[in-house]
VEXLUMTOR-859934 format. One record per residue (C-alpha): residue number from 1; x, y negated, z negated. Coordinates in steps of 0.25 Angstrom, whole numbers, plus 5000, padded with zeros to 4 digits. Layout:
% VEXLUMTOR-859934
    k    xx    yy    zz
  NUM     X     Y     Z
...
This chain:
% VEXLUMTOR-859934
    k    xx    yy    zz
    1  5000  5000  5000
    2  5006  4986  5006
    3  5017  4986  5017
    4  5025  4975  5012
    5  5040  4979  5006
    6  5036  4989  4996
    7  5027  4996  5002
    8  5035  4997  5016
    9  5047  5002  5007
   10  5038  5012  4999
   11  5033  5017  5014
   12  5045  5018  5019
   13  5049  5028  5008
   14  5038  5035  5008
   15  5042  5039  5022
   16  5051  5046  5017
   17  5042  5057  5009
   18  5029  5054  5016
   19  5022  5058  5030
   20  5014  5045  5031
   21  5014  5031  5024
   22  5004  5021  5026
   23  5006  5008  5021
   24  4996  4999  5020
   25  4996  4986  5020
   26  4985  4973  5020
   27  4992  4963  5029
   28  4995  4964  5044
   29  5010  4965  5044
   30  5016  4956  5050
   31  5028  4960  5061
   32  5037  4946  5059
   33  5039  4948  5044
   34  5031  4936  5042
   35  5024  4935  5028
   36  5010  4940  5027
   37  4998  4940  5014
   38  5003  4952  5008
   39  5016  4946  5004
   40  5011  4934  4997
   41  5026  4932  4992
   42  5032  4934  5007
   43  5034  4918  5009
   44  5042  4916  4997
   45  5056  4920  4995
   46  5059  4935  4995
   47  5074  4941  4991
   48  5081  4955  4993
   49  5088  4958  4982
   50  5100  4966  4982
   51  5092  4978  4975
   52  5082  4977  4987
   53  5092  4976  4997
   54  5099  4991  4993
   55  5085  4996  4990
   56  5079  4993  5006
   57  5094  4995  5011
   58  5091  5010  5004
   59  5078  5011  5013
   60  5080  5005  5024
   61  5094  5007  5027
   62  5101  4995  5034
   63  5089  4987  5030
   64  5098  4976  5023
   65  5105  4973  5037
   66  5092  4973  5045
   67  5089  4962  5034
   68  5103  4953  5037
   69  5099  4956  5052
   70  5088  4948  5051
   71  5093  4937  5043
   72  5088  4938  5030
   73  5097  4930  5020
   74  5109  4937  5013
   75  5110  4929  5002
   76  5122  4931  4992
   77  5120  4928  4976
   78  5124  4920  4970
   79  5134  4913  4982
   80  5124  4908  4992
   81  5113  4903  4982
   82  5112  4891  4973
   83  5104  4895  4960
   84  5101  4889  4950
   85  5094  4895  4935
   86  5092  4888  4923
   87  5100  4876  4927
   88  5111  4884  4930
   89  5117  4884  4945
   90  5121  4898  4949
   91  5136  4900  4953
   92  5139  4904  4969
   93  5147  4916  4965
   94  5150  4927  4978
   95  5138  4934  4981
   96  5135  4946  4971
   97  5121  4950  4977
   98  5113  4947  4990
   99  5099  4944  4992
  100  5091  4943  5005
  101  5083  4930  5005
  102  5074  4933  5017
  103  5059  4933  5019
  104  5049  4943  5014
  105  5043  4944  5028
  106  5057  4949  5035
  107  5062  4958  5025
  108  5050  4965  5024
  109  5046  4966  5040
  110  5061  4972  5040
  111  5055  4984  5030
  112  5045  4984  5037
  113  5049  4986  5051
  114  5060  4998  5044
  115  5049  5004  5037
  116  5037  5005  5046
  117  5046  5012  5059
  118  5043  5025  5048
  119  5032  5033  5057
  120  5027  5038  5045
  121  5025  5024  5039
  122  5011  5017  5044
  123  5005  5005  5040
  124  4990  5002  5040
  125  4990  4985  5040
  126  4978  4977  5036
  127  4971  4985  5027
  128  4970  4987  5013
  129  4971  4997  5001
  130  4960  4994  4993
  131  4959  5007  4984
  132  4968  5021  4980
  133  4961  5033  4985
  134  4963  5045  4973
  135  4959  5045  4959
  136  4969  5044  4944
  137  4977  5057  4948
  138  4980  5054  4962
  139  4980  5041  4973
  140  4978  5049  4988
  141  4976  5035  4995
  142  4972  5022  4996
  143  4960  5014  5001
  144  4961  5006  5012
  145  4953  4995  5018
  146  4956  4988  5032
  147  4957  4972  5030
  148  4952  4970  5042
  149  4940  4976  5039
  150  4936  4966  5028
  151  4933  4968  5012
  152  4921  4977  5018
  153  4930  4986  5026
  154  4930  5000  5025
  155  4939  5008  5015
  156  4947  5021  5019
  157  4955  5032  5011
  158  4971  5031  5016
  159  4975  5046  5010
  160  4990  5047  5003
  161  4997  5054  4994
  162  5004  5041  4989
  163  5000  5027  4988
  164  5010  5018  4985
  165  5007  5003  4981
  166  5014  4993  4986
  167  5004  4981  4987
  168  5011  4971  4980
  169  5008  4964  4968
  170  4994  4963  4972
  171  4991  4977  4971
  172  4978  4982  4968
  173  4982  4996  4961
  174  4977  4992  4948
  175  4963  4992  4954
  176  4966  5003  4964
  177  4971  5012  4951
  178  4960  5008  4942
  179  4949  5012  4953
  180  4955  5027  4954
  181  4954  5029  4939
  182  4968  5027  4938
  183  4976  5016  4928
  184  4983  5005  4934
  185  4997  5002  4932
  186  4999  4994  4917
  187  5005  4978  4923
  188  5016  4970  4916
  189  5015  4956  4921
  190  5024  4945  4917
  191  5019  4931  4926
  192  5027  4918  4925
  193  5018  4909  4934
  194  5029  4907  4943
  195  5024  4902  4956
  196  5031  4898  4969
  197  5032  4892  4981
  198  5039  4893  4995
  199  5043  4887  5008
  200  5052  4889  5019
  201  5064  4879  5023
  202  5073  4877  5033
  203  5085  4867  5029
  204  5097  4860  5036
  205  5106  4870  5034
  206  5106  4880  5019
  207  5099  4878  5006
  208  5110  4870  5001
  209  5121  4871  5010
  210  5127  4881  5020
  211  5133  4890  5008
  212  5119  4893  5002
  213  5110  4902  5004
  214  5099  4896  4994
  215  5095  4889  4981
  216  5086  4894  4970
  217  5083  4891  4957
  218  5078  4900  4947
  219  5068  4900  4936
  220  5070  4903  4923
  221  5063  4899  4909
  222  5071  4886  4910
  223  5069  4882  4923
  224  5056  4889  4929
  225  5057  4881  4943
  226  5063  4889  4954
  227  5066  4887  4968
  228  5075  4889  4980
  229  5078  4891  4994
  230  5080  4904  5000
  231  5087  4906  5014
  232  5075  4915  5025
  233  5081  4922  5036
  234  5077  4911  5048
  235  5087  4902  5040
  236  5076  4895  5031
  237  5074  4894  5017
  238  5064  4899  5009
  239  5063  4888  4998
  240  5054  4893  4985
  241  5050  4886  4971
  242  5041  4892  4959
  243  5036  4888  4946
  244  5029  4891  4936
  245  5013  4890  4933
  246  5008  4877  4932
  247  5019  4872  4941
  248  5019  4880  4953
  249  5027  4876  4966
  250  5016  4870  4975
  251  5016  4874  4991
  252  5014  4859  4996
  253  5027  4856  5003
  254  5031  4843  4996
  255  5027  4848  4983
  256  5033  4861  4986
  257  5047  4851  4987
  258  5044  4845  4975
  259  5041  4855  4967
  260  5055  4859  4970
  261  5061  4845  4968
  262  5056  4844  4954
  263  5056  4857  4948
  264  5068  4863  4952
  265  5080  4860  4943
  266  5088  4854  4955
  267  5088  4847  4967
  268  5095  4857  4976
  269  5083  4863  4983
  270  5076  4850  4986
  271  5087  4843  4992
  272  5086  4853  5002
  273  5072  4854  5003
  274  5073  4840  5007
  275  5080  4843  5019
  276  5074  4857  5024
  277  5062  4860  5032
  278  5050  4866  5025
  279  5046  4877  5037
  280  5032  4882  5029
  281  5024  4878  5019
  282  5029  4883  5003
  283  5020  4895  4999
  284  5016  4896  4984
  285  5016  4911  4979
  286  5012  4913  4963
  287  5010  4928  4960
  288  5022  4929  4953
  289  5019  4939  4941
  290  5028  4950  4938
  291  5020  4962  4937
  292  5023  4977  4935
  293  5014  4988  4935
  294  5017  5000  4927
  295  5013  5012  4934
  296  5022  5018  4926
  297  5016  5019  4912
  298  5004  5028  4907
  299  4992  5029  4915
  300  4982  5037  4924
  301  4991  5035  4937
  302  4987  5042  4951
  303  4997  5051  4958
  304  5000  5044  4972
  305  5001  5029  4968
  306  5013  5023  4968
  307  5016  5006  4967
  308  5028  5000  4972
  309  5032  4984  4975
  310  5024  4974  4969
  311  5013  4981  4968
  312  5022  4988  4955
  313  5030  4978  4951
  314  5029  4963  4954
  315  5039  4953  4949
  316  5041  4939  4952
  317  5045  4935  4965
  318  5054  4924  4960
  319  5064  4935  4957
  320  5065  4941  4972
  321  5063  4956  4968
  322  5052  4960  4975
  323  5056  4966  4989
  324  5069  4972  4981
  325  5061  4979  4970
  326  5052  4984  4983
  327  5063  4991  4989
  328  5070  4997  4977
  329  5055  5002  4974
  330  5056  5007  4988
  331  5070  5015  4985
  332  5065  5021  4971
  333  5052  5025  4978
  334  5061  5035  4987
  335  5069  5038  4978
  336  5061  5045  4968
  337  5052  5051  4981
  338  5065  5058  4984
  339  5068  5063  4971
  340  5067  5077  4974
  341  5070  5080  4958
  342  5056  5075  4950
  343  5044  5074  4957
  344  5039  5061  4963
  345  5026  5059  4955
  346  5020  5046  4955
  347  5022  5041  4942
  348  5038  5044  4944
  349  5039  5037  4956
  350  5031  5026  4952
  351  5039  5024  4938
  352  5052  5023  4948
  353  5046  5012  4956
  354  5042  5003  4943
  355  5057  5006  4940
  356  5063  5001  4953
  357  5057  4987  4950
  358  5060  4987  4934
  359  5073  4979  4936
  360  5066  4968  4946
  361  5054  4968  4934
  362  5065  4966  4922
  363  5072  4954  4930
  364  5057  4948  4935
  365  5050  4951  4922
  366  5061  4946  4912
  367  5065  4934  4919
  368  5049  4931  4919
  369  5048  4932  4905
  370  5055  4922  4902
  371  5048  4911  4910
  372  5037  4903  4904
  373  5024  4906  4903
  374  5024  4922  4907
  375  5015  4929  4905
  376  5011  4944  4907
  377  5011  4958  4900
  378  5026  4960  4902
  379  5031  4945  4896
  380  5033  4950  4882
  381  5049  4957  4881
  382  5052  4965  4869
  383  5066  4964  4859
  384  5074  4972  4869
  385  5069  4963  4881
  386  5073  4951  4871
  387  5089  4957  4870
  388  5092  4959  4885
  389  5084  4946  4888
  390  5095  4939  4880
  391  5106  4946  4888
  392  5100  4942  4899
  393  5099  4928  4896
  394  5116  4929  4894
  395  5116  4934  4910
  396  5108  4924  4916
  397  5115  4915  4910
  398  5128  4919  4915
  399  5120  4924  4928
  400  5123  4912  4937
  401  5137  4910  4935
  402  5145  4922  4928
  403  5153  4932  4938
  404  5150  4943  4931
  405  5135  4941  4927
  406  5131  4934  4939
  407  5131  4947  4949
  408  5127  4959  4936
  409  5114  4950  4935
  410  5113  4948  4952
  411  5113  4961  4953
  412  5103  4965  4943
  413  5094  4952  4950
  414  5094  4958  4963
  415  5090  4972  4958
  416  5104  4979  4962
  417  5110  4983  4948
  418  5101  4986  4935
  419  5100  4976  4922
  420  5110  4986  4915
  421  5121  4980  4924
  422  5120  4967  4917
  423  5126  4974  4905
  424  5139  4979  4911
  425  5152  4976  4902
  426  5156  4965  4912
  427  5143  4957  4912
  428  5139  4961  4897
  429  5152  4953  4894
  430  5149  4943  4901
  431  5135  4941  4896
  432  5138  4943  4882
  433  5153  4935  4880
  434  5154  4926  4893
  435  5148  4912  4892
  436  5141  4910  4902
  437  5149  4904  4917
  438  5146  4890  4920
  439  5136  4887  4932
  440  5138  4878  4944
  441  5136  4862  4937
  442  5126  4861  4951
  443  5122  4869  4962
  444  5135  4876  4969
  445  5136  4872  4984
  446  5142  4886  4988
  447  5146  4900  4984
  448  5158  4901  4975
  449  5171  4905  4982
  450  5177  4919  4977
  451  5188  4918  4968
  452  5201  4925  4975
C-alpha cells in the first residue's frame, strides 16, 4: 500500500520471495519526478544520509552513481556548508560525511524507474485501499476502491498473503485493524508545532560564494528559528525557514523574506536572498509530529500485515531521516526474509522493522524533547534518559568544532554508525576532559585547509 520510497523498496524486496507484487498507489505517478498530493512533503527539502545512501546502494546496486549521473548535490559536512546552532558558527573542517541534497521528486522516479522494470512487480494507480480483507488471526487482502470512480465507486477483494503498509504518516491501519476485530498499534507521539515553509531560488553565483555549498541554521531550545538554503540538482537553491506555533513562517513572498530577516540569528541568508530569483512560490507544510506505532507490543495482531516507512514510524522532517530510514527498513526487511535459521513470522519481522528506525526516532524524538511546548505520549524521559542527556549536551557542544567529536556524532547524525560509537575512548576523553574548541567568531568564507 503507497508507491512512494517505502513501498517501492519493500516491492522491490519482496521480488525476491514472491510470484507477484502489486503496489497500490492513489495518485497518478507521474513520469518526470515531478511532486505530486501524495507527498505533501515533496516540495520542501529532502537529504540522503549516509545511512540511506549504503542501504539503497545494498538494493539497487550502483544506484548512488546513477544519482551523481543526474546531478544530485554531493555535499560534504562540515566543508561545503556554513552552520550555525546555538549561536555558534560551525567549523569547515575536510568532509567526514556526504549528503545528497537533491529533490524528492528525482530521487524517488530513479527507485522507481530500477524497481518497476521487476515483471513480477505491477502497480494499480488511481485507486485506493479503503479496508483489509481477513479477520484477528490473518490479513488475505486489501480492499480496494478506483478513485476515478468517486466515493460511491465500487469496492473489490485484491487477495494476498501479505499486505504491507507503506501509506505514510496518514495511514488509516488503526481503523482498518480495528474494523477486522484486530488491535491497532499503541502510538508515541512527541509534537513541537514546528511549521515550515519553502521556495526555490536561483542566485548569481553559490549560496554564499563559490566554495559553499549552502547555509543552515539549526533549531534548538535556545534559538527555535531555523532556516537555510540547500543546492537542487538544476543549480537552484531550495531556501526553507520554520517556526514554531504561533509564529509560523508565512507562504506570501515578501513576508516569507521577512520572516527570514528578522527571526534568524543572522544576516547571511537574507543578504543573498536580496540578490537571488524566487522561481516558485514558498509552500508552507506543518505535520511535523514525531510519531511511532508500536506493533511490536502485546496485542491481537493479524498474520500477513506488515507497516514499514511513515506509516511506522514518522519523525520530523526537520532532521532529514526520512527517505534514509525507508531504505534501511528496505534492507532489514530482506534481510530477516532470508533468514533461513528462524521462521519469518510476522511479528519477528515486524519488530526488525521498528528496529531499523529506533536510532532516527532517539536522534528525532530526543532533540524534540527538548523544545518548548512539546507535547505527546513520548515527552516524559526517565533517570537514565536524564544521565545520557547530560552526556550528550557535552557533545553537542564540542560537536561544531572538535576534530575528534565532530565526525563520531556525524556519523551517528547520518545513520551510519550507532549511538555507542560516541562512547569510544577517543571521544569519551574528549567529551569528558577537553574543553570545548572554540568556533569560528562569524561565518567561515571556506573549508579549512588540511594541516600537512
Amino acid at each position: 500500500m503507497g508507491g512512494s520510497l517505502a513501498g517501492l523498496l519493500a516491492a522491490h524486496v519482496l521480488a525476491g520471495q514472491a510470484d507477484r507484487v502489486t503496489v497500490v498507489e492513489r495518485d497518478r505517478l507521474p513520469s518526470d519526478g515531478g511532486p505530486r498530493p501524495g507527498v505533501p512533503q515533496a516540495r520542501h527539502p529532502h537529504v540522503l544520509l549516509e545511512g540511506g545512501q549504503l542501504a539503497l546502494e545494498s538494493l539497487l546496486p550502483g544506484f548512488v552513481a546513477e544519482l551523481r549521473a543526474v546531478g544530485a548535490p554531493r555535499v560534504g559536512m562540515p566543508s561545503d556548508l556554513v552552520q550555525q546552532q546555538d549561536g555558534h558558527w560551525f567549523r569547515r573542517l575536510p568532509a567526514t560525511t556526504h549528503i545528497y541534497t537533491g529533490s524528492r521528486g528525482q530521487l524517488e522516479e530513479l527507485v522507481r524507474r530500477r524497481v518497476l522494470a521487476s515483471a513480477s512487480i505491477s502497480v494499480v494507480e488511481k485507486t485506493e485501499v479503503v479496508g483489509l480483507h481477513g479477520d484477528a488471526r490473518r490479513v488475505r487482502g486489501v480492499l480496494l476502491r478506483n478513485r476515478s470512480g468517486g466515493a460511491g465507486g465500487n469496492e473489490e477483494v485484491l487477495e494476498a498473503d501479505l499486505v504491507v503498509d507503506a501509506s505514510g504518516a496518514g495511514t488509516k491501519a488503526p481503523r482498518w485493524l480495528t474494523a477486522i476485530g484486530a488491535d491497532p498499534a499503541r502510538e508515541e507521539t512527541i509534537e513541537t508545532g514546528l511549521a515550515y515553509s519553502s521556495r526555490v531560488y536561483r542566485g548569481p553565483e553559490g549560496v554564499l560564494d563559490g566554495e559553499t555549498r549552502g547555509y543552515y541554521v539549526y533549531p534548538s531550545p535556545a534559538q527555535v528559528y531555523a532556516g537555510g538554503a540547500l543546492p537542487l540538482e538544476d543549480g537552484t537553491h531550495l531556501v526553507v525557514a520554520s517556526g514554531l506555533r504561533g509564529d509560523e513562517p508565512p507562504t506570501d513572498g515578501e513576508e516569507f523574506v521577512t520572516y527570514i530577516r528578522k527571526r534568524l540569528p543572522h544576516p547571511l541568508l537574507h543578504r543573498w536572498l536580496d540578490e537571488a530569483e524566487p522561481l516558485t512560490p514558498a509552500f508552507s507544510f506543518r505535520r511535523t509530529a514525531n510519531v511511532r506505532r508500536r506493533y511490536d507490543l502485546p496485542g491481537r495482531r493479524p498474520a500477513g500485515f506488515l507497516a514499514t516507512g511513515d506509516a511506522l514510524c514518522t519523525f520530523n522532517p526537520i532532521y532529514g531521516q526520512g527517505m534514509s530510514v525507508a531504505a534501511m527498513s528496505a534492507v532489514v526487511l530482506r534481510d530477516a526474509l532470508a533468514d533461513r535459521r528462524r521462521p519469518s513470522t510476522t511479528r519477528r519481522v515486524q519488530k526488525a522493522l521498528l528496529a531499523a528506525s529506533k536510532q532516527a526516532w532517539d536522534i528525532s524524538a530526543g532533540s524534540d524533547r527538548s523544545m518548548p511546548g512539546a507535547v505527546g505520549s513520548a515527552v516524559q524521559t526517565g533517570p537514565a534518559d536524564r544521565v545520557a542527556g547530560l552526556y550528550l549536551q557535552r557533545v553537542l557542544e564540542r560537536y561544531p568544532a572538535d576534530p575528534v567529536v565532530g565526525p563520531a556524532f556525524r556519523s551517528v547524525l547520518g545513520l551510519c554508525a550507532p549511538f555507542t560509537s560516541l562512547f569510544a575512548p577517543s571521544v569519551a576523553r574528549a567529551v569528558l576532559f577537553t574543553p570545548p574548541t572554540p568556533t569560528p567568531t562569524g561565518p567561515p568564507t571556506a573549508p579549512e585547509v588540511p594541516a600537512e
